[in-house]
DOKOLDREN-443708 format. One record per residue (C-alpha): chain; x, y, z. Coordinates in steps of 0.001 Angstrom, whole numbers, plus 500000, padded with zeros to 6 digits. Layout:
! DOKOLDREN-443708
+------+--------+--------+--------+
: unit :     px :     py :     pz :
+------+--------+--------+--------+
:    A :      X :      Y :      Z :
...
+------+--------+--------+--------+
This chain:
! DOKOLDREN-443708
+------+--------+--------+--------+
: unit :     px :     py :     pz :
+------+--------+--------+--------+
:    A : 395522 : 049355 : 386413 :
:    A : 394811 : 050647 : 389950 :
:    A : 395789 : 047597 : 391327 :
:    A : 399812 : 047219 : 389582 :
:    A : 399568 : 051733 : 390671 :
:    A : 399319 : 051227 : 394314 :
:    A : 401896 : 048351 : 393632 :
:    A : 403965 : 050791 : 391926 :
:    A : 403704 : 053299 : 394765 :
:    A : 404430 : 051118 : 397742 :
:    A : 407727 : 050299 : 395796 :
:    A : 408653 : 053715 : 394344 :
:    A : 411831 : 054232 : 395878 :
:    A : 412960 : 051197 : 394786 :
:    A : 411721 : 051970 : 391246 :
:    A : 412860 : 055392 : 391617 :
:    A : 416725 : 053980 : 392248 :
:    A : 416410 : 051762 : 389412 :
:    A : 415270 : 054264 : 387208 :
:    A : 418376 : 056409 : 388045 :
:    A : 420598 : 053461 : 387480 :
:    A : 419088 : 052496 : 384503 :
:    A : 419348 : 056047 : 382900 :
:    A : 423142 : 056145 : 384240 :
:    A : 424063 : 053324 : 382274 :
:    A : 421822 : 053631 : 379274 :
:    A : 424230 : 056405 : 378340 :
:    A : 426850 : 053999 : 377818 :
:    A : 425225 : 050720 : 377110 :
:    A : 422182 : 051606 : 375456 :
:    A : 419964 : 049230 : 377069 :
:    A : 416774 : 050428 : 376066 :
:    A : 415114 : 052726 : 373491 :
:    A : 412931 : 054515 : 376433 :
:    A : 414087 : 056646 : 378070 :
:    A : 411079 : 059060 : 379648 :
:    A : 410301 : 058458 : 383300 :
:    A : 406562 : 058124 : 382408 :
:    A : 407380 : 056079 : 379943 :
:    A : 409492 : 053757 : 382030 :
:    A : 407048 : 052938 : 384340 :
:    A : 404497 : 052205 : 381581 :
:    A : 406597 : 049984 : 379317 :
:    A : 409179 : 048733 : 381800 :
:    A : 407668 : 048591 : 385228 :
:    A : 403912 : 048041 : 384633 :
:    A : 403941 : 045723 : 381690 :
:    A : 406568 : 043591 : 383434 :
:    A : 403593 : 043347 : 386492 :
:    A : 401119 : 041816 : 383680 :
:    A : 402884 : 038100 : 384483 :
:    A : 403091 : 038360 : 387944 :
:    A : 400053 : 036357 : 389208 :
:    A : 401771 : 033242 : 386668 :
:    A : 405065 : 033619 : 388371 :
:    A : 406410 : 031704 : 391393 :
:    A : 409304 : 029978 : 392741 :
:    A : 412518 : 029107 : 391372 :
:    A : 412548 : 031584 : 388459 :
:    A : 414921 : 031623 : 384578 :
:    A : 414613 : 034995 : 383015 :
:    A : 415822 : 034415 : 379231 :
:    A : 417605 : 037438 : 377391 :
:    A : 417363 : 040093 : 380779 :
:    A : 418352 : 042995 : 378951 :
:    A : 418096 : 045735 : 380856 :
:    A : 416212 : 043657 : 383432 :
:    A : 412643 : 043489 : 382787 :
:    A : 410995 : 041918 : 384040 :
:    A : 413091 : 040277 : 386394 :
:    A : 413616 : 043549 : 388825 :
:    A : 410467 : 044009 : 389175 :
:    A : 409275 : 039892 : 389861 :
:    A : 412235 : 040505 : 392573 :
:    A : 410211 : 043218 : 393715 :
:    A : 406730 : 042361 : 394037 :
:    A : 407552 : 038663 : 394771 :
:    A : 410796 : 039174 : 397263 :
:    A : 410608 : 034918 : 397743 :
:    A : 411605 : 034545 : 394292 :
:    A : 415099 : 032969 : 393413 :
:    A : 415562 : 034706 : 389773 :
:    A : 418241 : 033725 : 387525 :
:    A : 418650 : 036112 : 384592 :
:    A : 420463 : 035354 : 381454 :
:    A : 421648 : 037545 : 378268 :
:    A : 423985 : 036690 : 375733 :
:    A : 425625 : 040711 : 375671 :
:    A : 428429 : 041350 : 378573 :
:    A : 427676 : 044854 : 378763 :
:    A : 424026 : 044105 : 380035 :
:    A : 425317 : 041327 : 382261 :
:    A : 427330 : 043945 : 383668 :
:    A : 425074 : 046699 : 384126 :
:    A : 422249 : 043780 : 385857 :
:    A : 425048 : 042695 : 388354 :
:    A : 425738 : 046492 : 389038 :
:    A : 421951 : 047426 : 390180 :
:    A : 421859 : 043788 : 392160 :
:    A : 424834 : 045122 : 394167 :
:    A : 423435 : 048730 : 394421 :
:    A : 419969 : 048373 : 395121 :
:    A : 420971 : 044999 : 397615 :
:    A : 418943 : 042740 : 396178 :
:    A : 419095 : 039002 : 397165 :
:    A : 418576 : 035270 : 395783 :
:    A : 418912 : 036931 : 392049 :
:    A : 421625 : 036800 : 389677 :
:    A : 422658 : 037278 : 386350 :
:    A : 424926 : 034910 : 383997 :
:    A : 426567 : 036261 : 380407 :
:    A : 426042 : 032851 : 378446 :
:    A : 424049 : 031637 : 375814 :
:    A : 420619 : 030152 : 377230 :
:    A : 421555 : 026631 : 375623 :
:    A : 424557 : 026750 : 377596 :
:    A : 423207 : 027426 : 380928 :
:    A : 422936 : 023241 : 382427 :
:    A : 420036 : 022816 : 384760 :
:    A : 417383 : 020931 : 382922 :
:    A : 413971 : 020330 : 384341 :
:    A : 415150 : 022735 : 387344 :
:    A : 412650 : 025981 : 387008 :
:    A : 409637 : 026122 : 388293 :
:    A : 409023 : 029322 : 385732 :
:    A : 410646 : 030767 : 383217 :
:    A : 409741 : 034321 : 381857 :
:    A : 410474 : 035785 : 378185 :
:    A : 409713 : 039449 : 377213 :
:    A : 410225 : 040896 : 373792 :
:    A : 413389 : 037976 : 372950 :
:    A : 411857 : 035860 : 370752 :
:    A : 408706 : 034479 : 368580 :
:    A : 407176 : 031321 : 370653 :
:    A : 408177 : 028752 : 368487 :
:    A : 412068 : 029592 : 369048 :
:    A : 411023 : 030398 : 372650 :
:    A : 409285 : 027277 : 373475 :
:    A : 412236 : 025437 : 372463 :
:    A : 414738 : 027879 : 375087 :
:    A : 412563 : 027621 : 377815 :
:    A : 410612 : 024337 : 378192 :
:    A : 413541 : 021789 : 378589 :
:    A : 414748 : 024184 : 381630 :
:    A : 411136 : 023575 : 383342 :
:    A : 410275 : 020676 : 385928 :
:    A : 406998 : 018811 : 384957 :
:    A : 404392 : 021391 : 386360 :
:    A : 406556 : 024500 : 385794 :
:    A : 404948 : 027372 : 383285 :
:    A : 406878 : 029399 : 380336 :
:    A : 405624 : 032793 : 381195 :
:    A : 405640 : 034537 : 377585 :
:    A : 405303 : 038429 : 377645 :
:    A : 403466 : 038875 : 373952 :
:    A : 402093 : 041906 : 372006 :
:    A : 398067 : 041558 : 371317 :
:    A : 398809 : 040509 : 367734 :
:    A : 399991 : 037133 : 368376 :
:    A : 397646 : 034137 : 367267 :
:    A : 399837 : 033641 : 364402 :
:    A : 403059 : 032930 : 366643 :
:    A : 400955 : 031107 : 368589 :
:    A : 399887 : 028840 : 366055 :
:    A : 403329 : 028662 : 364528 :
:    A : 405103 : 027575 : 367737 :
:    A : 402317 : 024195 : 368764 :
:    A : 404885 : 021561 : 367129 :
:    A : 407508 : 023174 : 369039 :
:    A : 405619 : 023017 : 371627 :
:    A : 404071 : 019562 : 371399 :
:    A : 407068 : 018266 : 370741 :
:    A : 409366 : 019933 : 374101 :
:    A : 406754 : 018452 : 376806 :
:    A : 404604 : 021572 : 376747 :
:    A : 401171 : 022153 : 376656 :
:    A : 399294 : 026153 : 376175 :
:    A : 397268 : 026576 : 379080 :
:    A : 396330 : 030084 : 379032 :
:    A : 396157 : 033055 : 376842 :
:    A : 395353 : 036042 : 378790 :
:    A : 394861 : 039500 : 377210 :
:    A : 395899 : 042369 : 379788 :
:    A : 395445 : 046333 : 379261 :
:    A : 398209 : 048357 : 379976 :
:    A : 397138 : 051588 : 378854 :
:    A : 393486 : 053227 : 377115 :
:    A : 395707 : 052199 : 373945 :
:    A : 397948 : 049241 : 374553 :
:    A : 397093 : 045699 : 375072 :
:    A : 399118 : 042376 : 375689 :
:    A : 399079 : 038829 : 375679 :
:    A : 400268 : 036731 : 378427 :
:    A : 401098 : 033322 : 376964 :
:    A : 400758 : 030334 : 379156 :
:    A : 402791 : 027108 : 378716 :
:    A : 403353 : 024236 : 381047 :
:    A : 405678 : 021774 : 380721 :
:    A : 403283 : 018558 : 381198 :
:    A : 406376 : 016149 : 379928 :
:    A : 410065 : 015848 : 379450 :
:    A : 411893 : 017435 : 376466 :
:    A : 414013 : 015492 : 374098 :
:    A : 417228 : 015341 : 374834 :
:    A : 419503 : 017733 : 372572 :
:    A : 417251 : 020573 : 373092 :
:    A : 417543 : 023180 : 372939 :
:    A : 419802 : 023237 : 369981 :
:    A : 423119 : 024698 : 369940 :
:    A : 425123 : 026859 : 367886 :
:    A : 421635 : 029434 : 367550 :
:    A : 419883 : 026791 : 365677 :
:    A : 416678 : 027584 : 367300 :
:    A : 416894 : 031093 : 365650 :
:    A : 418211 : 029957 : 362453 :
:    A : 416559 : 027064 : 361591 :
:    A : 412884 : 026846 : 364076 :
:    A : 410368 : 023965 : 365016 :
:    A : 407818 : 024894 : 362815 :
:    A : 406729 : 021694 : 361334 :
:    A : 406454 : 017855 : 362024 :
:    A : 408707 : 016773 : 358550 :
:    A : 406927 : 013323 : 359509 :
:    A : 403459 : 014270 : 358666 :
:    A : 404787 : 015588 : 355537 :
+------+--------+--------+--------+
């Protein structure tokens, strides 16, 4: 933890404005259940640091929220080109509003459904916090990643059993689990970083439309049935 706290200080102001923003426009928007400053720099900024070392280049944030952790990969790694999505205008709205406040650069946010976004096999990472189990994830991200990219998958500690559910999914999108690193947050709090890189192409028709990947997942090969 020392190491994301001296992170966190040499970027406070900038954390500090976001903060301010953030609180402005939780008001209205209700972006997020916390709403401490201690807590926002425990849940929000320092979790969202866990991925960082996985995280490079051309970057697809899936359901952005209230911008974690995209801010804070803009952040840390300035180099970054991040492309945020949600599905909920207000949010889309508020993310624009602290890119144009706090002058941030080679980031941006689009209100669309992730299947709707275009740019397959573009990404050279794609991150995921708190949107989605992996099997419905793995189908989101990996046909956005180039061969070589990595699905970056912010996880609580309890989460073999996704894991396990989500390896025909997986399999099957051109993906491959490469890592599953377990990272302390707090004396009491744990997570999982979950590691998937896209070692071939994904069918084509994925991901699904119409929120099939939510309503109906990749959970089984029917074939081997």
């Amino acid at each position: 933890m020392e190491e994301i706290e001296n992170a966190i200080n040499e970027h406070k102001e900038i954390y500090e404005g976001l903060y301010d923003i953030l609180s402005e426009y939780n008001s209205k928007f209700n972006l997020t259940a916390i709403k401490s400053k201690e807590d926002y720099y425990l849940k929000h900024i320092a979790d969202s640091m866990l991925g960082l070392p996985y995280i490079k280049g051309k970057v697809l944030d899936i359901g952005s929220g209230a911008g974690f952790p995209a801010f804070v990969i803009k952040t840390e790694l300035p180099e970054t080109d991040i492309t945020m999505v949600d599905s909920v205008g207000k949010k889309v709205t508020y993310l624009n509003e602290v890119i144009k406040k706090l002058g941030l650069e080679s980031i941006k946010a689009l209100h669309c459904r992730i299947e709707d976004i275009g740019r397959r096999e573009y990404y050279d990472t794609v991150t995921a916090r708190a949107v989605a189990r992996l099997n419905v994830l793995a189908e989101y991200a990996l046909p956005y990643l180039k061969k070589g990219g990595l699905l970056v998958a912010y996880k609580a500690a309890d989460c073999y059993e996704e894991i396990k559910e989500a390896e025909y999914a997986v399999k099957l999108l051109g993906g491959k689990i490469r890592g599953i690193e377990e990272k302390k947050l707090d004396e009491n709090t744990y997570r999982r970083i979950i590691l998937i890189e896209k070692i071939g192409a994904s069918p084509v028709g994925y991901p699904r439309k119409n929120n099939k990947p939510r309503l109906s997942p990749l959970t089984v090969d029917k074939s081997e049935k």
